[in-house]
mmCIF file as Biopython writes it, N, C-alpha, C and O atoms, coordinates in Angstrom:
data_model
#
loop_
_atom_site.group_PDB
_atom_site.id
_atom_site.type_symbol
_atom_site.label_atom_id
_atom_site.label_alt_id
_atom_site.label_comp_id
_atom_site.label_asym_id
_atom_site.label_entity_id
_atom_site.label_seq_id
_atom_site.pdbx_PDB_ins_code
_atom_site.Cartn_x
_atom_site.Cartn_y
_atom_site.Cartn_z
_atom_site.occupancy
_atom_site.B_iso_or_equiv
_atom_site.auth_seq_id
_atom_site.auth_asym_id
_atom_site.pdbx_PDB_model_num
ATOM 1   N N  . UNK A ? 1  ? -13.723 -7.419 20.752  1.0 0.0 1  A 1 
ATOM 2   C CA . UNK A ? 1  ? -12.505 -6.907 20.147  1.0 0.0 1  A 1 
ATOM 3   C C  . UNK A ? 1  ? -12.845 -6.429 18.730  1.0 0.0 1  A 1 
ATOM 4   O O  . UNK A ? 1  ? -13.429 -7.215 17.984  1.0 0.0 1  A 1 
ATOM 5   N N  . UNK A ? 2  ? -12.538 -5.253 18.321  1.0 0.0 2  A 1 
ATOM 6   C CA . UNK A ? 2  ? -12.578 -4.412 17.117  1.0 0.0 2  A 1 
ATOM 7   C C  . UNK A ? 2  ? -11.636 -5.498 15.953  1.0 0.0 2  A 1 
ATOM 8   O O  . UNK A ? 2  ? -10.559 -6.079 16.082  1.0 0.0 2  A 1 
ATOM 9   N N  . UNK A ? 3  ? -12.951 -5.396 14.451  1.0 0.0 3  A 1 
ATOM 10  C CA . UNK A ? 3  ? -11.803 -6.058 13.719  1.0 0.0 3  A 1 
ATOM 11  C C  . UNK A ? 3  ? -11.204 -5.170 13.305  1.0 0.0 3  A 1 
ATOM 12  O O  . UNK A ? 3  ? -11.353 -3.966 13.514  1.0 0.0 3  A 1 
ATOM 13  N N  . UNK A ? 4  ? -10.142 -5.957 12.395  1.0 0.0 4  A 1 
ATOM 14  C CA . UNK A ? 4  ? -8.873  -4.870 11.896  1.0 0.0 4  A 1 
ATOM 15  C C  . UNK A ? 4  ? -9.516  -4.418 10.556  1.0 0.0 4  A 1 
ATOM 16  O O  . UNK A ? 4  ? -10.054 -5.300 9.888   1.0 0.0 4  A 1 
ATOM 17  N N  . UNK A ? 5  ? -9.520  -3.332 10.156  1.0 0.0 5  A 1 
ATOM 18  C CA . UNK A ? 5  ? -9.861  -2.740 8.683   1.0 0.0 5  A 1 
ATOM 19  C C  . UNK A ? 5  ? -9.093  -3.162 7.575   1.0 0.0 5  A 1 
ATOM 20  O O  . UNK A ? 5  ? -7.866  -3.248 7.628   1.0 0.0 5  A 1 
ATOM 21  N N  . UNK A ? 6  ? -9.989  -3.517 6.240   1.0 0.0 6  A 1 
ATOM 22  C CA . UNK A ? 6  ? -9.269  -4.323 5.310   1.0 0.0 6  A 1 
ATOM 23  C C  . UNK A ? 6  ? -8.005  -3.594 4.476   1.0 0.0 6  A 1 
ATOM 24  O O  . UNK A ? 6  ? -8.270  -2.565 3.854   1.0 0.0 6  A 1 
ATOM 25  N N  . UNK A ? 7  ? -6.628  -4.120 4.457   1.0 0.0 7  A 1 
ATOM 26  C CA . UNK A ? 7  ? -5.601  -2.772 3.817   1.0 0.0 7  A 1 
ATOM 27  C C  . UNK A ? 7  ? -6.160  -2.541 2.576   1.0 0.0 7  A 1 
ATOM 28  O O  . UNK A ? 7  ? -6.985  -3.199 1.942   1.0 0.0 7  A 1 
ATOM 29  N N  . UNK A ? 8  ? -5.586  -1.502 2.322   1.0 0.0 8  A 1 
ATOM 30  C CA . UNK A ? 8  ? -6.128  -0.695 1.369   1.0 0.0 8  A 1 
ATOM 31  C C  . UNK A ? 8  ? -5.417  -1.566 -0.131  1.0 0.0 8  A 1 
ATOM 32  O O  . UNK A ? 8  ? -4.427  -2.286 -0.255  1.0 0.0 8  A 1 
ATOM 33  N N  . UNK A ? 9  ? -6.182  -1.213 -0.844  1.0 0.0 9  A 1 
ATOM 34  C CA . UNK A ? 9  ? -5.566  -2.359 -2.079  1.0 0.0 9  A 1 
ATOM 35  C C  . UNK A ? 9  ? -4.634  -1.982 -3.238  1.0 0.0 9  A 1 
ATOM 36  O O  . UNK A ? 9  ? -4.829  -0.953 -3.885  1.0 0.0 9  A 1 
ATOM 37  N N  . UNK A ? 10 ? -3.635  -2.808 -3.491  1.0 0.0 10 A 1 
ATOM 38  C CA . UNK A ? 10 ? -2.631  -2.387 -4.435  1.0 0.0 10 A 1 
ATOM 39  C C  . UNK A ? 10 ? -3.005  -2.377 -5.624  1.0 0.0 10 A 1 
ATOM 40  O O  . UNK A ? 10 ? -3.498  -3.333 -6.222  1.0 0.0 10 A 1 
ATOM 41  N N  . UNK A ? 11 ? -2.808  -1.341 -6.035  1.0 0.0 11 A 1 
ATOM 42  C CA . UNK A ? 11 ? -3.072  -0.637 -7.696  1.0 0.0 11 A 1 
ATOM 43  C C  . UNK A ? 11 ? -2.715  -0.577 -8.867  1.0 0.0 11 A 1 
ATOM 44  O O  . UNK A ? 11 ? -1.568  -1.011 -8.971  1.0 0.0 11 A 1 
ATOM 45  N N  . UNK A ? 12 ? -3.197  -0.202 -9.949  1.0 0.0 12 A 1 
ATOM 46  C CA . UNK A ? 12 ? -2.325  -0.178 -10.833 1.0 0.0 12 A 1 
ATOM 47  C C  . UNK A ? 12 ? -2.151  1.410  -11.828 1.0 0.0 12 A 1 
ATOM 48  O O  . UNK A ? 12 ? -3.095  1.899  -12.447 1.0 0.0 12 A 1 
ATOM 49  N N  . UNK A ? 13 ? -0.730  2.017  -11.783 1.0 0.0 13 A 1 
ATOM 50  C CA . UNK A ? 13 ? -0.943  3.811  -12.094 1.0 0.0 13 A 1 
ATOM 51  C C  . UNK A ? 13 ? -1.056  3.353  -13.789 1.0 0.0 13 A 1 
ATOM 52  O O  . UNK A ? 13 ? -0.004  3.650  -14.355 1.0 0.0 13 A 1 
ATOM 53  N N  . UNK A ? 14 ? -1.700  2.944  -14.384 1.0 0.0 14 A 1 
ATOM 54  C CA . UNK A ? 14 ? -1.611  2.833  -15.968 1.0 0.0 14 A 1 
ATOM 55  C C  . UNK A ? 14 ? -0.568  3.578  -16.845 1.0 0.0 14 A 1 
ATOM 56  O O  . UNK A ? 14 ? 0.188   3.061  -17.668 1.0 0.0 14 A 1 
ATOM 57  N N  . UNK A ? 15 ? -0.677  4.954  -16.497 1.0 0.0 15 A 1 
ATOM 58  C CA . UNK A ? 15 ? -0.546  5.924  -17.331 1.0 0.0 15 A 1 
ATOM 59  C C  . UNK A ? 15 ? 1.293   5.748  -17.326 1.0 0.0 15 A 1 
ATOM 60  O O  . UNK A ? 15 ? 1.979   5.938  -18.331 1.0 0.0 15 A 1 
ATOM 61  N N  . UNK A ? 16 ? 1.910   5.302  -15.799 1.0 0.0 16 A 1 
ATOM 62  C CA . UNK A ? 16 ? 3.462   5.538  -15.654 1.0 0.0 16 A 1 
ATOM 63  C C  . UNK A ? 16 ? 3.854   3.791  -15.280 1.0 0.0 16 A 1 
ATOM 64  O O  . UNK A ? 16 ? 4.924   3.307  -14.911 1.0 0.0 16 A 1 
ATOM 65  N N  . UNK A ? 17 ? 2.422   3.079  -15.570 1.0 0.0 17 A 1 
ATOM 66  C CA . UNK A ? 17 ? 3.160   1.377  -15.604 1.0 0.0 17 A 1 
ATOM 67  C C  . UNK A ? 17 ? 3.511   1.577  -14.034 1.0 0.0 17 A 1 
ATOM 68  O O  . UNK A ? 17 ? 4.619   1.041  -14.020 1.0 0.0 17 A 1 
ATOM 69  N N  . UNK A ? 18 ? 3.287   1.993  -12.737 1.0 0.0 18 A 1 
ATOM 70  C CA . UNK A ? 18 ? 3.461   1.881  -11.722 1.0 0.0 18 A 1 
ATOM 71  C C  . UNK A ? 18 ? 2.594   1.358  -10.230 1.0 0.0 18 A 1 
ATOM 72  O O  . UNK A ? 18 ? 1.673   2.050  -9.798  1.0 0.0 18 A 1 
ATOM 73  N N  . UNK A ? 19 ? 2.895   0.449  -9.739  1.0 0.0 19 A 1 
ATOM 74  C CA . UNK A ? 19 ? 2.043   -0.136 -8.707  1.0 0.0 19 A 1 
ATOM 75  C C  . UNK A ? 19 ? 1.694   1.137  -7.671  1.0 0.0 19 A 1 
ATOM 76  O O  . UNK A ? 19 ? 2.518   2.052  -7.682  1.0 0.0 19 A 1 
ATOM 77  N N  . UNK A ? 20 ? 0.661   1.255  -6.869  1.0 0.0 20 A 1 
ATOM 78  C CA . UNK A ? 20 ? 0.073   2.619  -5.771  1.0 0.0 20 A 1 
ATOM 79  C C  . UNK A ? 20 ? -0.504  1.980  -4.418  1.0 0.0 20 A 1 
ATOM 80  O O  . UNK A ? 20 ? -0.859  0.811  -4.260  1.0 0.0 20 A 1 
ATOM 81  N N  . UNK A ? 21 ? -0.511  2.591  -3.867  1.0 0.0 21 A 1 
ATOM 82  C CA . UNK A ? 21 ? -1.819  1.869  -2.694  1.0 0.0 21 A 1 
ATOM 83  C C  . UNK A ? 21 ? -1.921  3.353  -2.366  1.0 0.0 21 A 1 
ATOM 84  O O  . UNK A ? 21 ? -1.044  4.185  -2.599  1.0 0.0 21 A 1 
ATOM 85  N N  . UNK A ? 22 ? -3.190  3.596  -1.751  1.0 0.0 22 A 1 
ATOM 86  C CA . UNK A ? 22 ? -3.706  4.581  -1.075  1.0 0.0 22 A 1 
ATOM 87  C C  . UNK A ? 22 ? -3.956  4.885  0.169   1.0 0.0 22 A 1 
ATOM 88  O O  . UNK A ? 22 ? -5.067  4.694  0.662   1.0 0.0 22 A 1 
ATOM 89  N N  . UNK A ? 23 ? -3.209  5.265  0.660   1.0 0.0 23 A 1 
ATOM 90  C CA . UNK A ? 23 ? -3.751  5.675  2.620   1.0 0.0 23 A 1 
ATOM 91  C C  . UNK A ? 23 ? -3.527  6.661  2.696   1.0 0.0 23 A 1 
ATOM 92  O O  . UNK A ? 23 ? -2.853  7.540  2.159   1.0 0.0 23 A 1 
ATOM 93  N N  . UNK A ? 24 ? -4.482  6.416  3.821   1.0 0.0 24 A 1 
ATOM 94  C CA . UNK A ? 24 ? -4.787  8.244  4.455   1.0 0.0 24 A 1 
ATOM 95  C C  . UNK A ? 24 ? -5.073  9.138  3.377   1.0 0.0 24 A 1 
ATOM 96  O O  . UNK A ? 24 ? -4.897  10.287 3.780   1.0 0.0 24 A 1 
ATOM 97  N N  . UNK A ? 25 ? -5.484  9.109  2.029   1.0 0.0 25 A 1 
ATOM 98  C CA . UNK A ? 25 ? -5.700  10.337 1.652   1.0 0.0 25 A 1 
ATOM 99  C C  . UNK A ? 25 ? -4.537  10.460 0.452   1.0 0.0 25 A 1 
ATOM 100 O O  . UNK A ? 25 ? -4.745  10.997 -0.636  1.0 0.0 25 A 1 
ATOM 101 N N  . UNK A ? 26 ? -3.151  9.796  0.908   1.0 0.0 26 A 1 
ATOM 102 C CA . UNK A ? 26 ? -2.164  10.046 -0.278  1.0 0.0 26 A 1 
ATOM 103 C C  . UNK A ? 26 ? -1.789  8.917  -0.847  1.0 0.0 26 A 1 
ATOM 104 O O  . UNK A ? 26 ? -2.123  7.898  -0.242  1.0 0.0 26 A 1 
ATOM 105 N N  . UNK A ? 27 ? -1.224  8.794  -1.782  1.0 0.0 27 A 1 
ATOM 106 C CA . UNK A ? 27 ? -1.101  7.675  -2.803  1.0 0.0 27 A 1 
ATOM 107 C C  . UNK A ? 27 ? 0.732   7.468  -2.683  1.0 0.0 27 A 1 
ATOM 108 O O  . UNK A ? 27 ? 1.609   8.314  -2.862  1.0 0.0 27 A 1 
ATOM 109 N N  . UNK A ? 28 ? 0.823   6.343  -2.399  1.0 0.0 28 A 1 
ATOM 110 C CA . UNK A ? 28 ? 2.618   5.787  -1.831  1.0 0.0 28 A 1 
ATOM 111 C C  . UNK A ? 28 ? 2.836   5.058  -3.490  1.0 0.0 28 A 1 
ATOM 112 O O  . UNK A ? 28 ? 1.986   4.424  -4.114  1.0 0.0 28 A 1 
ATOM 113 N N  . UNK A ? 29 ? 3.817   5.289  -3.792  1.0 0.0 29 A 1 
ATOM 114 C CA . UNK A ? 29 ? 4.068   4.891  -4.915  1.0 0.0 29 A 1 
ATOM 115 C C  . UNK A ? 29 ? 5.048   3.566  -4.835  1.0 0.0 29 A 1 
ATOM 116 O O  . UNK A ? 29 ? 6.186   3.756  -4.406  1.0 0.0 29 A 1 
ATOM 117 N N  . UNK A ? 30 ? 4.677   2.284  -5.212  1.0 0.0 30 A 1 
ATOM 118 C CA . UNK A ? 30 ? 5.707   1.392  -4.708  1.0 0.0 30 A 1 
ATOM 119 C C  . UNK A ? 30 ? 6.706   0.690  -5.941  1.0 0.0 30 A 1 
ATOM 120 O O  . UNK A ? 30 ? 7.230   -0.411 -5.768  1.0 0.0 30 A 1 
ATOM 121 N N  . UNK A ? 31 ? 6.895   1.523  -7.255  1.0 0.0 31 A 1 
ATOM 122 C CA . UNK A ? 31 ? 7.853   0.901  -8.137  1.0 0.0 31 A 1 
ATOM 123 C C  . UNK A ? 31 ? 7.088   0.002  -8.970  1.0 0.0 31 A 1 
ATOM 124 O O  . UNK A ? 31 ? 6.048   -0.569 -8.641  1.0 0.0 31 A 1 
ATOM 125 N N  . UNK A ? 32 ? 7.812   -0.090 -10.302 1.0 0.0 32 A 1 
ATOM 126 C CA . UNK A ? 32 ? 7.108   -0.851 -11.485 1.0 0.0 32 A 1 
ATOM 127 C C  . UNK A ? 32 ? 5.645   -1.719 -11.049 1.0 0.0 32 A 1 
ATOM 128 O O  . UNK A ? 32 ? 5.644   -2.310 -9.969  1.0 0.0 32 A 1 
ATOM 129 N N  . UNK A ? 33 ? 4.651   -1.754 -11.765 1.0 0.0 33 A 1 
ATOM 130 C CA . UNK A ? 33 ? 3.633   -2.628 -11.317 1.0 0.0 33 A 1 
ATOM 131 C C  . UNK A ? 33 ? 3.773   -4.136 -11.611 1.0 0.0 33 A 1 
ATOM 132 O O  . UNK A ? 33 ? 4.149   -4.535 -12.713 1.0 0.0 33 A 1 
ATOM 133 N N  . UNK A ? 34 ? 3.466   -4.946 -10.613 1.0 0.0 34 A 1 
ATOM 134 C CA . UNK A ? 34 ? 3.562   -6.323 -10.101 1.0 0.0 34 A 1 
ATOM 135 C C  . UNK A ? 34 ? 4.823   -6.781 -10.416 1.0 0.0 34 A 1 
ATOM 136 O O  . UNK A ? 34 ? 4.964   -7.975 -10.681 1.0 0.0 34 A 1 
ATOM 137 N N  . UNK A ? 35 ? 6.206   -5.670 -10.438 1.0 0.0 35 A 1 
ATOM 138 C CA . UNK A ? 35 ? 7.640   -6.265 -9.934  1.0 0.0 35 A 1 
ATOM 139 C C  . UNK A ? 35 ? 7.635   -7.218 -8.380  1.0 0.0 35 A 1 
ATOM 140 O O  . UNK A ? 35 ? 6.725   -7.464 -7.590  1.0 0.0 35 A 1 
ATOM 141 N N  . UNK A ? 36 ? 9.192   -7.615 -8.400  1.0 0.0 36 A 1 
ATOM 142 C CA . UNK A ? 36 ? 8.857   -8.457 -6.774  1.0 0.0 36 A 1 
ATOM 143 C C  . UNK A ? 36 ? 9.065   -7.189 -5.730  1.0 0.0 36 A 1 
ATOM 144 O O  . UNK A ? 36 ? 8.555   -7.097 -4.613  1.0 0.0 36 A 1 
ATOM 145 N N  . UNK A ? 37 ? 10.028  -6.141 -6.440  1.0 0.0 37 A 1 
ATOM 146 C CA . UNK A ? 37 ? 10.180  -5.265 -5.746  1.0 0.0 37 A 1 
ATOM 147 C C  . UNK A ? 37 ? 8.792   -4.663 -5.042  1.0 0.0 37 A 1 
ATOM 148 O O  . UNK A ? 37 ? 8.494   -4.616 -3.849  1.0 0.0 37 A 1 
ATOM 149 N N  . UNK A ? 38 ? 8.006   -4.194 -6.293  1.0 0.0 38 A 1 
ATOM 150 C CA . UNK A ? 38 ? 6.618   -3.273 -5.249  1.0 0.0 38 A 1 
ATOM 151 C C  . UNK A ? 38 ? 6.026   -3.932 -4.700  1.0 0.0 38 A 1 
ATOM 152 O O  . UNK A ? 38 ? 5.673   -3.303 -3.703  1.0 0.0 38 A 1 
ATOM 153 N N  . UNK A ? 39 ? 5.350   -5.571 -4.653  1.0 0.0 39 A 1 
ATOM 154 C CA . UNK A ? 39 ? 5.057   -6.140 -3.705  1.0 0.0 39 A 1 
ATOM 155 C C  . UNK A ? 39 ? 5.578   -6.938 -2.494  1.0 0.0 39 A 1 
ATOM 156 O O  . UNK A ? 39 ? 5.117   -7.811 -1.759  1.0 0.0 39 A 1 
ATOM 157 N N  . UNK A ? 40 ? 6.786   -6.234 -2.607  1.0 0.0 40 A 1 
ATOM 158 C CA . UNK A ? 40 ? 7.851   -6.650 -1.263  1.0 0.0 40 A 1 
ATOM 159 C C  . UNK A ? 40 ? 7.900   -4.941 -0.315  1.0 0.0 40 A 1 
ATOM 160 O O  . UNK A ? 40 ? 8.241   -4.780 0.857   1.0 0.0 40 A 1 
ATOM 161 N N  . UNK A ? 41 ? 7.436   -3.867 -1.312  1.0 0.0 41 A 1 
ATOM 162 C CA . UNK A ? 41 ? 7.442   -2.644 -0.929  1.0 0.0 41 A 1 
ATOM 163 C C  . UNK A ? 41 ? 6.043   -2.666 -0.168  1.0 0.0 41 A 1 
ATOM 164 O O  . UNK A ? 41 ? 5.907   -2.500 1.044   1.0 0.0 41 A 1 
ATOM 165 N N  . UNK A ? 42 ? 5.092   -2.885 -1.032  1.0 0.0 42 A 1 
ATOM 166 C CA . UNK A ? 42 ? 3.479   -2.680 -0.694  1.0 0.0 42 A 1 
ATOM 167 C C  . UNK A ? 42 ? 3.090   -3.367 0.948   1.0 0.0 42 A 1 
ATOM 168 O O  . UNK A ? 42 ? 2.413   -2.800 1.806   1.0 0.0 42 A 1 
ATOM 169 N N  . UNK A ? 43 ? 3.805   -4.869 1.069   1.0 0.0 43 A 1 
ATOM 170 C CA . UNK A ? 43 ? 4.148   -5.478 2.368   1.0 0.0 43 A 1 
ATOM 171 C C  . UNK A ? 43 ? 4.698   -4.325 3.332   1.0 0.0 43 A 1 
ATOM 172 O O  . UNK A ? 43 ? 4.024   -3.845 4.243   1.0 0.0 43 A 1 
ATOM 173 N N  . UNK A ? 44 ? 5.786   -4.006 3.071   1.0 0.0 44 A 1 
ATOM 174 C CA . UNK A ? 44 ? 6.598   -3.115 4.526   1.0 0.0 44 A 1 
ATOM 175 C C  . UNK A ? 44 ? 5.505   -2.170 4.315   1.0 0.0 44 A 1 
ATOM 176 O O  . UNK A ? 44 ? 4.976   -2.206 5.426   1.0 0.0 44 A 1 
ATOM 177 N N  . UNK A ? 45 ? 4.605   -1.092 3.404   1.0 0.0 45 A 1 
ATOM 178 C CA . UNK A ? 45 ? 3.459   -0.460 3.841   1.0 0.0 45 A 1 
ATOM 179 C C  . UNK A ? 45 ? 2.503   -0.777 4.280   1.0 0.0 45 A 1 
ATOM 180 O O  . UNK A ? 45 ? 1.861   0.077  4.891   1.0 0.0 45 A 1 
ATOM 181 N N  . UNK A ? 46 ? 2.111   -1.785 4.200   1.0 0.0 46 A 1 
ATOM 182 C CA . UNK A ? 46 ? 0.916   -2.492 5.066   1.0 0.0 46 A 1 
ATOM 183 C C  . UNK A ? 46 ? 1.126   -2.627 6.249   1.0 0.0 46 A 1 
ATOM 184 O O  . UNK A ? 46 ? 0.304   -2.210 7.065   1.0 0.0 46 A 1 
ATOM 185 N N  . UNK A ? 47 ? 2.619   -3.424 6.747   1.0 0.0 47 A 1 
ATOM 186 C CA . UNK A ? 47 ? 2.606   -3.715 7.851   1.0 0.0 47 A 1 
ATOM 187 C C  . UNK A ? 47 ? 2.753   -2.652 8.882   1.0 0.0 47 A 1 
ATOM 188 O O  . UNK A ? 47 ? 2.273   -2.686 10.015  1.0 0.0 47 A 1 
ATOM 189 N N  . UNK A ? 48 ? 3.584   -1.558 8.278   1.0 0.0 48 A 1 
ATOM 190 C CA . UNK A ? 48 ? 3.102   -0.295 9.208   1.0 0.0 48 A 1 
ATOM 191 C C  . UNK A ? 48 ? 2.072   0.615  8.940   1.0 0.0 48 A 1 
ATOM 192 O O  . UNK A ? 48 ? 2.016   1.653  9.599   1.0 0.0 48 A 1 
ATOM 193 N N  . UNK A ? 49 ? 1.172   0.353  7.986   1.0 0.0 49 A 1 
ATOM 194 C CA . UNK A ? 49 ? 0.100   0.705  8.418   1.0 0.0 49 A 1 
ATOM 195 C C  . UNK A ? 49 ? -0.802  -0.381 9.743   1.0 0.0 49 A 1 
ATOM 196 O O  . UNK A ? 49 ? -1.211  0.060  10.817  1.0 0.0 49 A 1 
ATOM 197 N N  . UNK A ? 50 ? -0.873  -1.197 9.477   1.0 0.0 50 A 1 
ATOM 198 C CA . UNK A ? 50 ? -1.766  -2.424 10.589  1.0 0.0 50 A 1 
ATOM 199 C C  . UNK A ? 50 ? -0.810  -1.968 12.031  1.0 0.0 50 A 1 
ATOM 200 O O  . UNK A ? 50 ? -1.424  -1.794 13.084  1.0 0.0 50 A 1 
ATOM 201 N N  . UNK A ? 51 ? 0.685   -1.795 11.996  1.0 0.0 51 A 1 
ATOM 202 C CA . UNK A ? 51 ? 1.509   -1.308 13.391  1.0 0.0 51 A 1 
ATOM 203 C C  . UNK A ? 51 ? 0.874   0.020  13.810  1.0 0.0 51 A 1 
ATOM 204 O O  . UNK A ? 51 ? 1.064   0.390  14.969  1.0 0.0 51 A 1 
ATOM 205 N N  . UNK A ? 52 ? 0.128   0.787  12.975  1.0 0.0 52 A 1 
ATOM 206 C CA . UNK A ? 52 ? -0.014  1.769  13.671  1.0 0.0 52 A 1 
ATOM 207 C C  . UNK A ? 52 ? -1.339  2.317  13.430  1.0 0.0 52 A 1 
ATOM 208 O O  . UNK A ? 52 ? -1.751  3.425  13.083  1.0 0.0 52 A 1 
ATOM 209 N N  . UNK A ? 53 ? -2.158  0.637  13.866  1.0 0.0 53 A 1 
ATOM 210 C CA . UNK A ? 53 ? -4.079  0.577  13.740  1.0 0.0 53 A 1 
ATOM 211 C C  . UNK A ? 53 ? -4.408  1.674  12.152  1.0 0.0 53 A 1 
ATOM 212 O O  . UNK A ? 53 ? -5.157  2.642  12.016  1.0 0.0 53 A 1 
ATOM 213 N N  . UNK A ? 54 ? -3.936  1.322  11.648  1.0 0.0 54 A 1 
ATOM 214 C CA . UNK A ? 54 ? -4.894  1.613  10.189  1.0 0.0 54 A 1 
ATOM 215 C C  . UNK A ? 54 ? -4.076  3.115  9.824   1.0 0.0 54 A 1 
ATOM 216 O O  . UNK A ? 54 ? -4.355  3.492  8.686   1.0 0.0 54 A 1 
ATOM 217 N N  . UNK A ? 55 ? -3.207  3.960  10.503  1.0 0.0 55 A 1 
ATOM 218 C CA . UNK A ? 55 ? -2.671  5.168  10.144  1.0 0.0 55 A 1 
ATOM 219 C C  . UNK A ? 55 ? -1.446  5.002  9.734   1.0 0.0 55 A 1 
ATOM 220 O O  . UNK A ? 55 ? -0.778  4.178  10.357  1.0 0.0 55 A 1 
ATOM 221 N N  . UNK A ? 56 ? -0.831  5.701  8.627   1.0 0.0 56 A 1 
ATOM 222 C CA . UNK A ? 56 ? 0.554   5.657  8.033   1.0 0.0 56 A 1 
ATOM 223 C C  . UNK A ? 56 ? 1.249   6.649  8.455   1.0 0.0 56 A 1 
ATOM 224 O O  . UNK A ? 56 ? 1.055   7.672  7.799   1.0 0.0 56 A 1 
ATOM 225 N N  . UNK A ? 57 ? 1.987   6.744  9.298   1.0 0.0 57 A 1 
ATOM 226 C CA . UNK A ? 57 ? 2.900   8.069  9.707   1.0 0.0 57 A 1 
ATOM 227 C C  . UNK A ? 57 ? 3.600   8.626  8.670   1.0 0.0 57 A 1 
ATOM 228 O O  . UNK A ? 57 ? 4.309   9.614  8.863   1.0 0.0 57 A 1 
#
C-alpha cells in the first residue's frame, strides 16, 4: 500500500502577516497567521486535499 504524501506545510506571508499553504502549484490563503481561524481553515484544506489523494480541486 502507497504511503500518503506529507501535506504541504503551513506558512507564514510576512509581508501581509498572513498564514499560506501551497498546493498544486497555487498558494490558498488561510487568514491572519497562527489565528484559530487559519488553522481551523488550513485543516478543512488538508483534509480535502488527503480526500482527493494529494490533489486540491
Amino acid at each position: 500500500m502507497p504511503s500518503q504524501p506529507h501535506p504541504p506545510k503551513y506558512r507564514h506571508y510576512k509581508p501581509k502577516d498572513l498564514a499560506v499553504v501551497h498546493i498544486n502549484g497555487c498558494d490558498v490563503y488561510l487568514g491572519k497567521h497562527n489565528s484559530p481561524e487559519s488553522w481551523e481553515k488550513y485543516s478543512r484544506v488538508i483534509a480535502e486535499w488527503r480526500t482527493n489523494d494529494g490533489v486540491r480541486s
